[in-house]
C-alpha positions in Angstrom: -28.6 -28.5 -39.3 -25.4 -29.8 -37.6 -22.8 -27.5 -36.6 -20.2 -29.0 -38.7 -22.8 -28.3 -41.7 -23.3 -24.8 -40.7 -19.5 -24.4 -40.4 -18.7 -25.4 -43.9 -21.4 -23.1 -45.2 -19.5 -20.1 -43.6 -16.2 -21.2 -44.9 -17.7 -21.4 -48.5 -19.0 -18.5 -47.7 -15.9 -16.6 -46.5 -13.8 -18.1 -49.4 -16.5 -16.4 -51.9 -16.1 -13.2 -50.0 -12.4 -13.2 -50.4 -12.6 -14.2 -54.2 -14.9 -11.0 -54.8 -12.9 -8.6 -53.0 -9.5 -10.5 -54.8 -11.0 -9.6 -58.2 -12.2 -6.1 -57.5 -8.9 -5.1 -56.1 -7.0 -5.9 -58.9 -9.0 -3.1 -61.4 -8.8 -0.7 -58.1 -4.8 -0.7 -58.0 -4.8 -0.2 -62.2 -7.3 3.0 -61.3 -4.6 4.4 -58.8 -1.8 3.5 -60.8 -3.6 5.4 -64.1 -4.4 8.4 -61.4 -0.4 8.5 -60.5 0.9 8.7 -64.5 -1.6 10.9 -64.9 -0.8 13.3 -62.3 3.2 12.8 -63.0 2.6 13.5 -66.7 0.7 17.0 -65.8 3.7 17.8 -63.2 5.9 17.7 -66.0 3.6 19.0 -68.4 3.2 15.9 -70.9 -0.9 16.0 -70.1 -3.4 17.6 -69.4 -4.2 19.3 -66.2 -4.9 16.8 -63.0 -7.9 17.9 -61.6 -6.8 17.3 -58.0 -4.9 20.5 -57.2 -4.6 20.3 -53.8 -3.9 17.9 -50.8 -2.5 14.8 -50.2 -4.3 13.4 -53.9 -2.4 15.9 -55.9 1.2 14.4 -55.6 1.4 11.3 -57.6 3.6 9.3 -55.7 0.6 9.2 -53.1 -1.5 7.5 -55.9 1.6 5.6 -56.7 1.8 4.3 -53.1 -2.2 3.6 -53.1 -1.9 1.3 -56.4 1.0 -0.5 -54.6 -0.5 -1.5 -51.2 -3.8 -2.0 -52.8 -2.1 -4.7 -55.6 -0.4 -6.1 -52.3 -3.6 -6.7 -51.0 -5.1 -8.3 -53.7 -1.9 -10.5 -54.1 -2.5 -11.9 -50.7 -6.0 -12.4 -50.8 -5.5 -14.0 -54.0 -2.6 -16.5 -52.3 -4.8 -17.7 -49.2 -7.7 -18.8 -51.5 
């Protein structure tokens, strides 16, 4: 095969790649943002208990951040393809 051949394979390749992780991120940052309401609902006692009680995970605007930066993400990988 030429190199120009093998070249466009890895682009195809690559752009497949990014399309996969583009729509798997998506569902991840909905899962963070559920985890945040759901732990800022049992801090102010509107659900049930989170079962996270300790650490970093147990504040909700940590989730809250995590759902942000991993939709950012996606958006950008979604805007180079």
């Amino acid at each position: 095969m030429s190199r120009k051949v093998l070249v466009r394979q890895a682009e195809a390749t690559a752009h497949d790649l990014a399309a996969a992780m583009g729509s798997m991120l998506a569902p991840m940052a909905v899962m963070a943002l559920t985890m945040g309401l759901w732990a800022l609902l049992a801090q102010v006692a509107m659900a049930a208990s989170f079962p996270i009680q300790q650490g970093a995970l147990a504040d909700w605007r940590v989730w809250m951040a995590i759902a942000g930066a991993v939709e950012l993400i996606a958006w950008q990988v979604r805007s180079r393809m």
